[in-house]
N, C-alpha and C positions, 0 to 999 in steps of 0.2 A: 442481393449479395450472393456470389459465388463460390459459399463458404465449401462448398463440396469438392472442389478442385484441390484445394489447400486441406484442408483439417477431416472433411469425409464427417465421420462420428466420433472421432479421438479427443481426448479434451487437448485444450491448448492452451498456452501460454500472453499474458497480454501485461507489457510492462510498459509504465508510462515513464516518458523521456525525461520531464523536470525532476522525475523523483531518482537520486540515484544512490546507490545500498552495497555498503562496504561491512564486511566482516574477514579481517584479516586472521582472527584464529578460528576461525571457523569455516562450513561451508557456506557460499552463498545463499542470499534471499530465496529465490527461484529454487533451486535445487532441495531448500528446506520445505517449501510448499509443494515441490514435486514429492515427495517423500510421504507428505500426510495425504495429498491425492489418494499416492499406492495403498494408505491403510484404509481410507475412509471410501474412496471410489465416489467422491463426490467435490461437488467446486469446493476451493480454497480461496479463500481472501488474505495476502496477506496484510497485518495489522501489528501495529505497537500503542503501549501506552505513550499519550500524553500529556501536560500538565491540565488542569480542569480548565486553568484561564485560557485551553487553547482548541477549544473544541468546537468552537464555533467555525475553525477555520477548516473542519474534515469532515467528511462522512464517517459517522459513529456507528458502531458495531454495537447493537443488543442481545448479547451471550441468551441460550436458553436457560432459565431455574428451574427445569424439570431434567435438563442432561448436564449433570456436572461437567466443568473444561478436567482432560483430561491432560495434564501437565501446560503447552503451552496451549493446546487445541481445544476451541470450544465450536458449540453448534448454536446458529445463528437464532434467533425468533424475528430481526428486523434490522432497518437500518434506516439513520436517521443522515438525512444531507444536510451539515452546517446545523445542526441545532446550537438555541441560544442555551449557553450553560447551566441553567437551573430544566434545562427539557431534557440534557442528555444522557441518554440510555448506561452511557458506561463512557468510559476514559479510550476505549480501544481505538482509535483510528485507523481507517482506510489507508493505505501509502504503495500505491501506484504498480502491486505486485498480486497476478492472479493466476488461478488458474482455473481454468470455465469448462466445465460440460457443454457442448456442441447445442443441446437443448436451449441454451442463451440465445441463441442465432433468431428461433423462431418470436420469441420474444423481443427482441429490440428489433426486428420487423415490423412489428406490429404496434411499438411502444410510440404513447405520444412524446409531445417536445415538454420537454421540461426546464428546469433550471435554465436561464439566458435564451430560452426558445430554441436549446437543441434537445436532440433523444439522447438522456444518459443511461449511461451502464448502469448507476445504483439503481435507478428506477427499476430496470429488468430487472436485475439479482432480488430487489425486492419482489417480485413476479414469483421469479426462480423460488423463493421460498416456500410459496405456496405448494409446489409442484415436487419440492424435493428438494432433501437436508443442502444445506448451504454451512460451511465451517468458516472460520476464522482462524488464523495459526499466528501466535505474537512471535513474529522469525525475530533473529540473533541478527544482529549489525546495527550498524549506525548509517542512519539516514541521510540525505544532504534535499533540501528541496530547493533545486536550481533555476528552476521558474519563479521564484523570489528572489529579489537582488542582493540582501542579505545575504540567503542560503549559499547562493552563485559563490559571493565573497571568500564566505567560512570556506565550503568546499576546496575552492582553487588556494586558499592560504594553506589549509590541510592536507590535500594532496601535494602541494608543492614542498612542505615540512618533511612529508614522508621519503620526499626522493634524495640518497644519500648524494646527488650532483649537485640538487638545488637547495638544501637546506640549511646551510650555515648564510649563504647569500641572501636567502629569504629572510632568515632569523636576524641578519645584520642591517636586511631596510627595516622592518619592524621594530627595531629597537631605536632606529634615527628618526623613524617620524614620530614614533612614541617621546622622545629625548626631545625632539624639534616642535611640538605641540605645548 
């Protein structure tokens, strides 16, 4: 990798495409984990709660119980890929929003293949932990995960609700196929 041309030793940014994160009274995802980067000077994971029945389908964040979370921000001891719900560490989920100390690079170099027979990220950040604090920050917005066809649905229903051109038009199929079913 010729991480040094791009990012040098600066941390950076890695946002994954399915997941996509809306917070209309607020500041975005990304900008909320650049923020607790500036206070803690260490990787950020962003993460939210989800229901317990759904924890199998995330990488789960294990908060430390010797450093209290300090409002949304806690520090990591581990993380769990897709555990089955009686194994999982905690409710937080992973959702597609980070921000990496440069130190990762060396790491998923060297990382084996994992889940589906590729080298994944959580495996390094698990690495990364050993080496130095890793946080988790439960950012503000609402999620949409677009790599599920579901999610795809809601999203594009929901974005199209919000736009004052296409929302009565929308509101009025939704309510004929609803009426027609």
């Amino acid at each position: 990798m010729d991480r040094l041309h791009f990012i040098g030793d600066e941390p950076f940014a890695v946002l994954l495409g399915d997941d996509v994160v809306v917070n209309k009274e607020g500041k975005p995802a990304l900008k909320q984990l650049i923020e607790q980067y500036e206070k803690t000077s260490a990787s950020v994971i962003g993460v939210q709660t989800v229901d317990k029945k759904d924890v199998s389908k995330y990488g789960i964040v294990e908060p430390s119980k010797s450093h209290p979370a300090k409002g949304r921000l806690v520090k990591l001891t581990d993380m769990v890929e897709k555990p089955v719900v009686e194994k999982a560490p905690s409710q937080l989920a992973v959702l597609g929003r980070y921000v990496l100390t440069p130190e990762i690079f060396e790491l998923l170099e060297t990382q084996g293949k994992g889940a589906g027979g590729e080298i994944q990220l959580t495996d390094a950040i698990k690495r990364l932990l050993d080496r130095q604090a890793v946080y988790a920050y439960d950012f503000e917005g609402k999620r949409y995960d677009v790599g599920d066809k579901f999610g795809f649905i809601k999203a594009t229903i929901d974005f199209a609700l919000d736009r004052e051109d296409l929302h009565d038009q929308v509101s009025k199929h939704i309510q004929d196929i609803v009426n027609n079913k």
